[in-house]
Legacy VTK file of the C-alpha trace (Angstrom):
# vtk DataFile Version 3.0
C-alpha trace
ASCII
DATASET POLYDATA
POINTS 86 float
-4.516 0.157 -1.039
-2.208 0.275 -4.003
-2.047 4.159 -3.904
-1.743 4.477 -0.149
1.026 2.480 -0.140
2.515 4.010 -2.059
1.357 7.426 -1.814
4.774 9.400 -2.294
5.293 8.163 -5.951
1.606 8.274 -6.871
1.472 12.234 -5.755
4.786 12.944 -7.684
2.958 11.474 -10.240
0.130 13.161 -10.499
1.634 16.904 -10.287
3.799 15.311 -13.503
0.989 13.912 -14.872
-0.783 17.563 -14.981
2.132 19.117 -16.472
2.224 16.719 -18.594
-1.600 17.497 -19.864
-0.542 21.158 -20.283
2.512 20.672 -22.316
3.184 17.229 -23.622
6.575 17.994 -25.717
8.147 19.944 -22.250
7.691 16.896 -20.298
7.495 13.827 -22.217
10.703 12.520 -20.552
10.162 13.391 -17.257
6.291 12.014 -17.543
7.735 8.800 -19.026
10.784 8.226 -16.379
8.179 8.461 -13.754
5.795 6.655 -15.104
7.629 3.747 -15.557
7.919 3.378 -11.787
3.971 3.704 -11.620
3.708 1.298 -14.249
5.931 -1.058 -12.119
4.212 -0.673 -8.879
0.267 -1.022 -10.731
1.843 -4.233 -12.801
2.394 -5.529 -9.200
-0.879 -5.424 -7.745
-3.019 -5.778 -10.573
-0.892 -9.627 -10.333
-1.627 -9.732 -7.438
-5.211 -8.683 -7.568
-5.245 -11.249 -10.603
-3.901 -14.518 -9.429
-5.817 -14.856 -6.550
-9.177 -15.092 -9.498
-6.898 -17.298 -11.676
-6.244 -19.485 -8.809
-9.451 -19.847 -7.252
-11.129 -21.256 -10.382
-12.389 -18.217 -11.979
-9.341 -17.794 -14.418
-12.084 -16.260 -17.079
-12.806 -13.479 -14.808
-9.404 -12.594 -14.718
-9.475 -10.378 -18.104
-12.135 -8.294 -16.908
-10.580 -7.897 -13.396
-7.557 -6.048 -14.930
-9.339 -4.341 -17.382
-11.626 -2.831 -14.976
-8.363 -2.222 -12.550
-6.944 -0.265 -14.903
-10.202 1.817 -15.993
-10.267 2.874 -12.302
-6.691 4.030 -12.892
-7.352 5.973 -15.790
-10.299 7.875 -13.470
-6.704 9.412 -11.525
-4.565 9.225 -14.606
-6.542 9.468 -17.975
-2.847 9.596 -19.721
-1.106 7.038 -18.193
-1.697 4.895 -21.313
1.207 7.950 -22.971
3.754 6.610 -20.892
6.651 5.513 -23.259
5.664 7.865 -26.071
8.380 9.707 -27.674
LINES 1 87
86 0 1 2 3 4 5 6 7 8 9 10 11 12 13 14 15 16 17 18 19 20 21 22 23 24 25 26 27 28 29 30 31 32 33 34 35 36 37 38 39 40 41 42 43 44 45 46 47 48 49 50 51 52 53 54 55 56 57 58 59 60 61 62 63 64 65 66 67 68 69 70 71 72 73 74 75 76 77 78 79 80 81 82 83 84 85
């Protein structure tokens, strides 16, 4: 859902985030200005996706919810974890 809503940024994304993988140092910047706005929109939802475990009494889940959330990220974007790197 998060990714088809948002469908324009995430493809930008991903033909930066291949560049990226071929030449790190050419397009650090552009990879990280980017990515911020990813990193905004997936902070969002995984809240989102989150609070609704915290509130319904399964706030121990919740840790595990977001990691796997952002595992299933990293299947799209194995270096979105670079973002911010100078």
């Amino acid at each position: 859902m998060m990714m088809d809503e948002n469908r324009k940024l995430f493809d930008e994304f991903g033909e930066i985030h291949l560049k990226y993988m071929r030449d790190t140092k050419k397009y650090q910047n552009e990879f990280n200005a980017k990515g911020q706005e990813v990193l905004d929109v997936i902070r969002v939802y995984e809240n989102r996706l989150c609070s609704t475990t915290e509130g319904g009494g399964y706030g121990k889940y919740s840790g595990k919810l977001a990691e796997k959330f952002h595992e299933i990220i990293k299947i799209n974007f194995p270096r979105i974890d670079s973002i911010g790197l100078q």
